[in-house]
FIKE-256639 format. One record per atom (N, C-alpha, C): x, y, z. Coordinates in pm, whole numbers, padded with zeros to 5 digits, always signed. Example, Ala and Ser with C-alpha at 12.3 -4.5 7.8 and 13.67 -1.06 7.14 Angstrom:
# residues 2
+01319-00569+00780 +01230-00450+00780 +01320-00330+00780 +01285-00225+00708 +01367-00106+00714 +01290+00003+00787 
This chain:
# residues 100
-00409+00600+10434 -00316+00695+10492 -00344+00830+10428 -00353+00913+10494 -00382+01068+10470 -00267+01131+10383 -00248+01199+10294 -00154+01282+10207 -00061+01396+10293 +00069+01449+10280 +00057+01536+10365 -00016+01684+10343 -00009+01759+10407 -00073+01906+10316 +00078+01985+10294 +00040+02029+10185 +00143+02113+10108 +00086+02258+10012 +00143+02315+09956 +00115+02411+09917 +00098+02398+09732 +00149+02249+09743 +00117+02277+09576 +00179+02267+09474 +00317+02346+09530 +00440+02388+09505 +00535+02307+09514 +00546+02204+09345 +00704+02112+09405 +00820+02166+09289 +00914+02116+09337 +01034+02177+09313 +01064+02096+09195 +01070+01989+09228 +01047+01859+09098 +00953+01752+09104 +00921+01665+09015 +00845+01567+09058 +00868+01477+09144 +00806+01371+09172 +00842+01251+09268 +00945+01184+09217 +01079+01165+09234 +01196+01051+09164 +01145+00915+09179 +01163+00802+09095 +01173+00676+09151 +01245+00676+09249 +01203+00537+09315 +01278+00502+09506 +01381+00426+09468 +01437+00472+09397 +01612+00405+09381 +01716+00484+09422 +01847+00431+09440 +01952+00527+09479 +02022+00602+09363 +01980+00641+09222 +02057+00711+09189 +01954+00843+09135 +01810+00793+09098 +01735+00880+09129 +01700+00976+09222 +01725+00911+09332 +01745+00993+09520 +01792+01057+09469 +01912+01023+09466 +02058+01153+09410 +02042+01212+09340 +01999+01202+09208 +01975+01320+09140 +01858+01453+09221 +01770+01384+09237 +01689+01463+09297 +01716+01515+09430 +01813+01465+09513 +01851+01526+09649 +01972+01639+09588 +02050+01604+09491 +02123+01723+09438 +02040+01865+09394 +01920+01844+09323 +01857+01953+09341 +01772+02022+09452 +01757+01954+09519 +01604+02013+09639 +01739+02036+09735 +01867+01963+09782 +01933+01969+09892 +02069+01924+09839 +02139+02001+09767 +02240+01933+09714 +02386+01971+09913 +02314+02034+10002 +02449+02006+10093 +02433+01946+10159 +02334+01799+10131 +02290+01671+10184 +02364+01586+10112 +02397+01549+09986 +02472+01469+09926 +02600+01397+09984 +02663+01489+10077 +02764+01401+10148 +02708+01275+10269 +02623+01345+10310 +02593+01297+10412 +02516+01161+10342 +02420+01138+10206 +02372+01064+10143 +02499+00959+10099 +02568+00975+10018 +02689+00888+10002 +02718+00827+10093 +02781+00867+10274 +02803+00804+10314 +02702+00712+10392 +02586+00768+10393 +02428+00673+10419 +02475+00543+10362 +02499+00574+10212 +02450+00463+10076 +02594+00341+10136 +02704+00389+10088 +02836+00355+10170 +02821+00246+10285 +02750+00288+10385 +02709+00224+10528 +02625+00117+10488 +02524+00153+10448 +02442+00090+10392 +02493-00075+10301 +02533-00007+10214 +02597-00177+10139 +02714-00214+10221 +02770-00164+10307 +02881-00285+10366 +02769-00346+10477 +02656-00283+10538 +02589-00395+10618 +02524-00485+10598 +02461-00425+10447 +02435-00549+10373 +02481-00651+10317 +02586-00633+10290 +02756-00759+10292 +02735-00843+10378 +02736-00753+10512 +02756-00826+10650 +02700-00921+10624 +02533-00860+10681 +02444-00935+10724 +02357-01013+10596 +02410-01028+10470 +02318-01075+10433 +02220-01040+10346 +02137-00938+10384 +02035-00912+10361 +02045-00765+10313 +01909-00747+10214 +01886-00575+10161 +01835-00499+10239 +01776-00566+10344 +01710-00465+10427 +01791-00328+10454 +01921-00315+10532 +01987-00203+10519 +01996-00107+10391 +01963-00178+10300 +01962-00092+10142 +01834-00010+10151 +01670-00068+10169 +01588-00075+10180 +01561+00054+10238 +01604+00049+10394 +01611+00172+10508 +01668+00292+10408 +01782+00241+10349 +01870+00376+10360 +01734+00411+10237 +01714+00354+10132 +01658+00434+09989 +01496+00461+10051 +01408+00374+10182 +01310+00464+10245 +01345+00590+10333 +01440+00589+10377 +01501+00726+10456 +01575+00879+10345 +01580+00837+10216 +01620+00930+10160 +01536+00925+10071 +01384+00908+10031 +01296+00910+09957 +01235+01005+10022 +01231+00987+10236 +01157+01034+10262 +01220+01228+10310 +01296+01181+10287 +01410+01357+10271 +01365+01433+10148 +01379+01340+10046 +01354+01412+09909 +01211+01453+09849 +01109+01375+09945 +00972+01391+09936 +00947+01526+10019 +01009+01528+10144 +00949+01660+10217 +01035+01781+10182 +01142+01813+10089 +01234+01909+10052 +01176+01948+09896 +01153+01851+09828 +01098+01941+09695 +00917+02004+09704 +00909+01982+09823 +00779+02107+09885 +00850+02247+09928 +00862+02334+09906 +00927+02430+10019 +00856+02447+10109 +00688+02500+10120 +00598+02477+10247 +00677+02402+10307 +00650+02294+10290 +00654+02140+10362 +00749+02114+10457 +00879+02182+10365 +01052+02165+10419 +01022+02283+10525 +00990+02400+10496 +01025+02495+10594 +00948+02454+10705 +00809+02408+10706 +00753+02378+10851 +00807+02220+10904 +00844+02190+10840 +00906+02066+10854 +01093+02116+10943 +01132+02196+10939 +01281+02227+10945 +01261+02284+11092 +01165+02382+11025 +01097+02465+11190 +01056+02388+11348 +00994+02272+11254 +00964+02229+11374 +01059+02101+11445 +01120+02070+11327 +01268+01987+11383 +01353+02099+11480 +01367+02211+11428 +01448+02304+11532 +01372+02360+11653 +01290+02341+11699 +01210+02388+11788 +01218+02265+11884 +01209+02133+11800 +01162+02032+11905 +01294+01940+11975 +01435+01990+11892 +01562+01998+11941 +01619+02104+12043 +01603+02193+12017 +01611+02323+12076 +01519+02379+12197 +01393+02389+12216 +01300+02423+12307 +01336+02395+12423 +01342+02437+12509 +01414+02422+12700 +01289+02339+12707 +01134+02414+12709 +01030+02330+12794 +00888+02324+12675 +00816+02268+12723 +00702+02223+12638 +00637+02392+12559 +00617+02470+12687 +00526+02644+12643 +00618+02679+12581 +00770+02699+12589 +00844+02728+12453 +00779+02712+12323 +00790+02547+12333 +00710+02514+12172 +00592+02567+12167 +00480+02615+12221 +00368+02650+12211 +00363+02800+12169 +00504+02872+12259 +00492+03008+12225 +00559+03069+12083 +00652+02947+12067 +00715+02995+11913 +00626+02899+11782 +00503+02871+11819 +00423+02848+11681 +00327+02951+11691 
């Protein structure tokens, strides 16, 4: 698998893929994500109650590894943000073509 390209520039190092490491490190790169992370984590262990299984744990700490990996780049985050808002936003395809 290919690396992504970045500028070089991280904000902090890589955290371990645990949930309190996430957190620390999503408090710095994105600390007005933290709510929204809690109640991830929250969701997360009552479905794993449910059902059984860690997998729901699993998702949530690969889904907020992969937040905290592309935010302590700033490159990374800003073309990364840009092009989440473009590809939400854009009426038609030449939109996106004309705003890169």
């Amino acid at each position: 698998m290919s690396q992504p390209a970045h500028d070089g520039v991280e904000l902090i190092p890589r955290p371990e893929q645990h949930p309190a490491a996430l957190k620390a490190a999503l408090a710095v790169v994105a600390a007005d994500r933290l709510p929204e992370m809690i109640d991830g984590q929250t969701k997360a262990m009552a479905e794993a109650i449910t059902t059984g299984s860690v997998q729901p744990i699993r998702s949530f700490v690969d889904r907020w590894a992969t937040v905290v990996e592309i935010e302590r780049h700033p490159a990374t985050a800003q073309a990364y943000h840009r092009a989440n808002y473009l590809a939400n936003h854009a009426t038609t395809i030449a939109k996106l073509y004309r705003a890169a």
